[in-house]
N, C-alpha and C positions, 0 to 999 in steps of 0.2 A: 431523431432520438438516439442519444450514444448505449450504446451497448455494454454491458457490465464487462469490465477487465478482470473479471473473476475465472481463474483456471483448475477453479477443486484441488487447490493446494493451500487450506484454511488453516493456518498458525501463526499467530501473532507470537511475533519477534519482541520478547521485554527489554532489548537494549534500547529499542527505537520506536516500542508501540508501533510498527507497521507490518500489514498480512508480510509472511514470506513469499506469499506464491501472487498477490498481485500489489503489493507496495502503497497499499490503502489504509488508513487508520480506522481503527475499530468503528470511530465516528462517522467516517464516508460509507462505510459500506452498511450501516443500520440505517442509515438515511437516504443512501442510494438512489430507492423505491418514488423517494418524491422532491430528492432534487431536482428544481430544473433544469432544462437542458443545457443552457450558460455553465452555472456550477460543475455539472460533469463533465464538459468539456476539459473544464479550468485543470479539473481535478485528473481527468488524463492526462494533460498536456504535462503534467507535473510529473507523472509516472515513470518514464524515463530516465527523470534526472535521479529523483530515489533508487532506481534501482542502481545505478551507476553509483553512489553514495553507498550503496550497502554492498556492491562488489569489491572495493573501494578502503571498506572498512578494516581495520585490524582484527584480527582473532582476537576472542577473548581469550582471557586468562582463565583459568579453571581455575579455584578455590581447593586446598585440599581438604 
């Protein structure tokens, strides 16, 4: 069984719809609970690559 990649750092990012604190779309993590085991694997193995994409990213611009 995989283990939630969740770190108690819940804020979804609206540049990228993805947590900041573990790189999961609002969709994986409500579903989490009864994906199979496959699926979250899939969806770790992915994890990585997102965060390196969002280290990655430009600053946004502020609006004034």
């Amino acid at each position: 069984m995989a283990a939630s990649p969740c770190i108690n750092l819940c804020q979804m990012d609206p540049a990228n719809d993805l947590c900041r604190g573990c790189f999961r779309t609002l969709d994986e993590i409500a579903r989490w609970s009864t994906l199979p085991a496959a699926a979250k694997t899939a969806i770790l193995a992915e994890l990585p690559a997102r965060q390196t994409a969002e280290m990655h990213r430009p600053p946004q611009e502020s609006n004034p």
